[in-house]
C-alpha positions in Angstrom: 0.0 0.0 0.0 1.1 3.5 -0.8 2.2 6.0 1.8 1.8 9.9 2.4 4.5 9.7 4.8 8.3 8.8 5.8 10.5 8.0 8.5 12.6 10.4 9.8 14.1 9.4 13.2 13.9 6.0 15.0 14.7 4.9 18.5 18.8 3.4 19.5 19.5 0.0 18.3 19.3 -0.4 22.1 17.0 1.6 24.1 16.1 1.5 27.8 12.7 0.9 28.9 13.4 3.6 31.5 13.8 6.7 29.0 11.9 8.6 25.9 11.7 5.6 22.6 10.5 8.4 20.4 9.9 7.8 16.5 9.2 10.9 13.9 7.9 10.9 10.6 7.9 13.6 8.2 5.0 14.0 5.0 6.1 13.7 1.7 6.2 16.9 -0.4 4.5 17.1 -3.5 5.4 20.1 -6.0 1.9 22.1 -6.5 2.4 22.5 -10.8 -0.9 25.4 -10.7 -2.5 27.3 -8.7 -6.4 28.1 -10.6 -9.2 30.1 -9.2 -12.6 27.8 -8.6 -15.7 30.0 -7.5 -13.4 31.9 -5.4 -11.6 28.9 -3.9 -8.2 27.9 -4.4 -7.6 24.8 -6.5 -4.3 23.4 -7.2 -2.8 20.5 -9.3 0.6 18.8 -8.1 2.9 16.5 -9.6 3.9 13.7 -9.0 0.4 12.4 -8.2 -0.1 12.1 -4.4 0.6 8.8 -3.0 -2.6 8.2 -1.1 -6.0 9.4 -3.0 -7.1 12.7 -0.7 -10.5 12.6 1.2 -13.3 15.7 1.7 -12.4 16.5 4.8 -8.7 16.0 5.2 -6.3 18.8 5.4 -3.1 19.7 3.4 -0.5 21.7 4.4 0.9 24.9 1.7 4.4 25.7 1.4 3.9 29.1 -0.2 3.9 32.7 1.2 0.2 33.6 -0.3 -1.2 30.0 1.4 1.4 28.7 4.3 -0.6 26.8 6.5 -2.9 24.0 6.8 -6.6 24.1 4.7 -9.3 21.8 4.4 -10.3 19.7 1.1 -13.6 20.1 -0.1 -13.4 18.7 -3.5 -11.0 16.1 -4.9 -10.9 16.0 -8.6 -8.6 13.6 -9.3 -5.2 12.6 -7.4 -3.6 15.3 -8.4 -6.5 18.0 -8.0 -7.8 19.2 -5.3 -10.0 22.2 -4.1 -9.8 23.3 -0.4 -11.5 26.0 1.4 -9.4 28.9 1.1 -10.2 31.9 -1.0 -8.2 32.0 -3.8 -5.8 34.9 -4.1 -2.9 35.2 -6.5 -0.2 33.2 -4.8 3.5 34.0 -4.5 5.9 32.9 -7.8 7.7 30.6 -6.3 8.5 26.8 -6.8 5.8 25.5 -4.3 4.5 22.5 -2.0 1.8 20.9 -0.5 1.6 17.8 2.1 -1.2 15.5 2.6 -1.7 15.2 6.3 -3.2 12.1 6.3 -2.4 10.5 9.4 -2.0 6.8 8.9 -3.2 4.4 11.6 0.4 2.6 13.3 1.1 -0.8 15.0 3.3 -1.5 17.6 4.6 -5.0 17.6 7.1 -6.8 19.9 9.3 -9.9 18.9 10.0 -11.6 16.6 8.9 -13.1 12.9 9.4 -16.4 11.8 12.2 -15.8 10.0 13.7 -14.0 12.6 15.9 -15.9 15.5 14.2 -16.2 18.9 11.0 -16.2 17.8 9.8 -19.3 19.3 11.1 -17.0 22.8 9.6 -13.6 21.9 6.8 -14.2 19.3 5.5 -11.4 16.8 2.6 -10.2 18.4 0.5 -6.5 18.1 0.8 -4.7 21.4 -1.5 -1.6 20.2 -2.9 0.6 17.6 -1.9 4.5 17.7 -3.1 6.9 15.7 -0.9 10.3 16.5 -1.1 14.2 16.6 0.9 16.0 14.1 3.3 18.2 15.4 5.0 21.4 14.0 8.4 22.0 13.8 10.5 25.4 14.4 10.0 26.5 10.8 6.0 25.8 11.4 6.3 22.5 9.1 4.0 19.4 10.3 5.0 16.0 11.3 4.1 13.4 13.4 6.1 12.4 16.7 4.8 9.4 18.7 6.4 8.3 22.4 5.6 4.7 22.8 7.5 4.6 26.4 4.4 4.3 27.8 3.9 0.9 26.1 7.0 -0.7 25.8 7.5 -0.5 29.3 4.5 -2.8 29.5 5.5 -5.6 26.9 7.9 -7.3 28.9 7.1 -11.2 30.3 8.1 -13.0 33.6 8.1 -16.6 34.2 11.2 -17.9 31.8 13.9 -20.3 32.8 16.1 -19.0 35.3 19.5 -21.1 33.3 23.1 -19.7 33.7 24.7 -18.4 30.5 20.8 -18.3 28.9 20.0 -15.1 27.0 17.0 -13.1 29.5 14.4 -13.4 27.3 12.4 -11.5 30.5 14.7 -8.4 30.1 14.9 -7.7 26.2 12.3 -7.7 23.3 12.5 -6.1 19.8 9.8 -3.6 18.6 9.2 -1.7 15.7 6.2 0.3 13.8 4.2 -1.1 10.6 1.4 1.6 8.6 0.6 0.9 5.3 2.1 -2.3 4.6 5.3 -0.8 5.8 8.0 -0.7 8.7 10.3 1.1 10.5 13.7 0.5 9.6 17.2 0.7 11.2 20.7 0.8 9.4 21.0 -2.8 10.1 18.0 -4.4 11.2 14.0 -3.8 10.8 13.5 -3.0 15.1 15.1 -2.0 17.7 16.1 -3.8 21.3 14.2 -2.5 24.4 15.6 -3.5 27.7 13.5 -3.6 30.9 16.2 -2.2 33.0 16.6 1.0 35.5 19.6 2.2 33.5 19.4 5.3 31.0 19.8 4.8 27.0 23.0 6.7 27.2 24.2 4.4 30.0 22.9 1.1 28.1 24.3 2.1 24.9 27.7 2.5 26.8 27.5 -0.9 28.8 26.3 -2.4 25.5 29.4 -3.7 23.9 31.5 -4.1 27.4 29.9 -6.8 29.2 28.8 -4.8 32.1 26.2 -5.7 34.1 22.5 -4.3 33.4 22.4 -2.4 36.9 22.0 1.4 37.6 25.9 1.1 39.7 29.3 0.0 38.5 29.2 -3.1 40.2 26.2 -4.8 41.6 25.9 -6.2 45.0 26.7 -10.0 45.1 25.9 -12.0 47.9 27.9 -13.7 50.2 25.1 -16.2 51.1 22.6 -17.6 49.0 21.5 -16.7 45.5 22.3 -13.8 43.4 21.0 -13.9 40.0 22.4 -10.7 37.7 21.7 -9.9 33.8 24.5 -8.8 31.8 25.7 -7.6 28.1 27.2 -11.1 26.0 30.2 -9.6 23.8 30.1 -11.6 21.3 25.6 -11.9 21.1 25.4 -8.5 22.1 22.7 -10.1 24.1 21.3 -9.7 27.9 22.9 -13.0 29.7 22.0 -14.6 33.0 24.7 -14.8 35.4 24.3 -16.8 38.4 26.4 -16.7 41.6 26.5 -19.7 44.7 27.3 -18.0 48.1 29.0 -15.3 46.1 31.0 -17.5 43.7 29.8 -17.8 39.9 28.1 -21.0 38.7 
């Protein structure tokens, strides 16, 4: 399915339950080829054709000094003509654009597809729908920000097997965002980690690649006596690890 929109900005590779996990999308510009007069309302024409066929009732957003701002469609002629409810007054000569601000309807899935490894851990399953505000920028320009903290900090599972050396399947998941028949996308990968730890992204991303333990401190508390069960970075997976320790000696 075609798209009004892109991605601009996605979360770390590795992000901490704990912070922000913020993803922005910006609308695709379309170059508005004429500016015509319609009973006294503006019509334009723009090419390319939009992606998405307009709606009465949607809004579009001018890039031009005569029209900046958002207005209204009340007539759609064809994809590439629309109608809206502002006057029409001579516009500005300038090379000009308008954006569909269509808001597309998002899913938020965690785990993992078939194809993927640890999906018989972690399965592929929708957490929630979100349909977001748009936002405007310094320059006045629209796009749509959404802050999923809220529910990633809620898609994390108890009850695994407590097994030395395992990956803590109870402490890490993968999520990402599908509209349209499409999905956020990192540099390497289609979704990004989230940890269910007390530690900062900025702190994460540094313990990441080390080994470190998963723990808000340099070096967590082992006990002398009994059971002490600790999560930390694999080197080589790049994985959360369980780390067991007997009476303060490791298993």
């Amino acid at each position: 399915m075609a798209t009004n929109i892109t991605q601009n900005t996605v979360p770390e590779l590795w992000q901490s339950a704990n912070d922000d996990v913020i993803y922005t999308f910006d609308f695709k510009q379309y170059e508005i080829s004429l500016f015509t007069n319609s009973g006294g309302y503006l019509k334009l024409n723009v090419s390319p054709n939009f992606d998405v066929l307009p709606v009465v009732g949607e809004y579009i957003f001018i890039d031009n000094l005569a029209y900046f701002g958002t207005h209204k469609i009340t007539t759609v002629n064809a994809i590439n003509e629309i109608i809206v409810d502002t006057p029409y007054v001579a516009p500005t000569v300038a090379v000009s654009y308008v954006r569909h601000l269509r808001v597309p309807t998002f899913s938020l899935y965690k785990g993992f597809k078939g194809s993927e490894a640890y999906h018989s851990d972690l399965p592929y399953t929708l957490v929630s729908t979100i349909k977001p505000s748009i936002f405007y920028d310094s320059n006045a320009l629209p796009y749509i920000s959404l802050n999923i903290r809220g529910l990633v900090s809620r898609i994390f599972e108890t009850g695994f097997t407590i097994e030395n050396g395992a990956y803590d399947f109870s402490m890490f998941n993968a999520i990402r965002l599908e509209w349209d028949s499409t999905s956020t996308t990192l540099p390497s990968t289609a979704y990004s980690y989230v940890l269910n730890c007390a530690i900062s992204t900025a702190e994460l991303l540094l313990k990441q690649s080390t080994g470190l333990y998963l723990s808000p401190i340099g070096t967590p508390y082992i006990y002398s006596k009994g059971l002490t069960i600790l999560t930390y970075m694999d080197n080589s997976a790049a994985l959360p690890k369980i780390k067991i320790y007997i009476n303060g000696s490791p298993l």
